[in-house]
C-alpha positions, 0 to 999 in steps of 0.5 A, a space after each residue: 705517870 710513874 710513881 715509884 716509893 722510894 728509900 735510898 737506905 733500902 737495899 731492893 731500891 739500892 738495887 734497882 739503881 745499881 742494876 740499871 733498872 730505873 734507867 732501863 725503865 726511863 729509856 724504854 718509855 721515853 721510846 713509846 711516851 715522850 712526856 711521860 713523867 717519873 716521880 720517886 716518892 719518898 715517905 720514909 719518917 724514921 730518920 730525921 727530915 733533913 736527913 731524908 732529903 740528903 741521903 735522897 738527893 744524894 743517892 741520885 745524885 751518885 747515880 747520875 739520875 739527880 733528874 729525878 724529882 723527889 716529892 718528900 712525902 714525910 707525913 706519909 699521906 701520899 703513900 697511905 692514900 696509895 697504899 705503898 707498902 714497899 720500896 720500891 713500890 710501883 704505880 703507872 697512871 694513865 693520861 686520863 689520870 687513871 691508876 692502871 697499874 700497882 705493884 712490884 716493879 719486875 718479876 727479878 726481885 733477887 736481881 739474877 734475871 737480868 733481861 730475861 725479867 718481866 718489867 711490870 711498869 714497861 708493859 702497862 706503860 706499853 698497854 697505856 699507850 696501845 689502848 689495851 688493859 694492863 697485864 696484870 694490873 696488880 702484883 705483890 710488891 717486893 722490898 723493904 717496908 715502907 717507914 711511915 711515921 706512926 703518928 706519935 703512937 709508938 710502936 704496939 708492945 708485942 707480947 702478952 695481953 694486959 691482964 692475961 696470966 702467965 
């Protein structure tokens, strides 16, 4: 299974479609893992829910990958629990449901490597399939934050602490 954190109005998610990488990936595993299983997951909670789901399916839609599901995780307890701190942010899990790999999707987070990048979701994929460990398991994700709802709290005021003087 790949997970991938996702947010249409991110310009690096943006990127990854219209550079092809998302399609890239989808090939290249179909040729070593016939069933695996690509999900987008979108925990963005800064814009109305509605919205979310139609700036989503849209954008896939545009793309010609409307095959994608969507899980709207809108609470964000999917992507507290994983930890997503990115769009795109990047998981693989094994068959035996084991979570093999998290990080940034490639090494070209400024899209100019074209096919001299090093897909980090293809290689553990491949490791996955061979029997062998995933190489690196982890790496830093790349891309916007991830818009998760703050619980009703507001945002913490910046600045001075209360009760510090001037």
């Amino acid at each position: 299974v790949v997970l991938e954190w996702f947010n249409p109005g991110c310009p690096y998610c943006r990127g990854i479609y219209d550079k092809g990488v998302v399609e890239d990936i989808q090939k290249k595993i179909r040729q070593v893992d016939p069933e695996f299983v690509y999900l987008a997951i979108n925990s963005t909670a800064n814009q109305p829910k509605e919205f979310v789901i139609v700036q989503s399916d849209e954008f896939l839609e545009k793309q010609e990958m409307s095959e994608i599901p969507v899980l709207l995780d809108y609470d964000g307890v999917v992507g507290r629990l994983y930890e997503a701190r990115t769009t795109p942010h990047m998981f693989v899990i094994d068959p035996e449901g084991k979570l093999i790999y998290s990080g940034a999707i490639s090494d070209d987070r400024n899209f100019d490597k074209n096919d001299k990048a090093t897909n980090y979701v293809i290689n553990a994929v491949r490791s996955s399939v061979s029997g062998t460990d995933a190489a690196p398991s982890t790496v830093r994700p790349w891309g916007c934050s991830v818009k998760y709802d703050d619980g009703g709290k507001g945002r913490k005021p910046r600045g001075r602490s209360p009760g510090r003087k001037p």
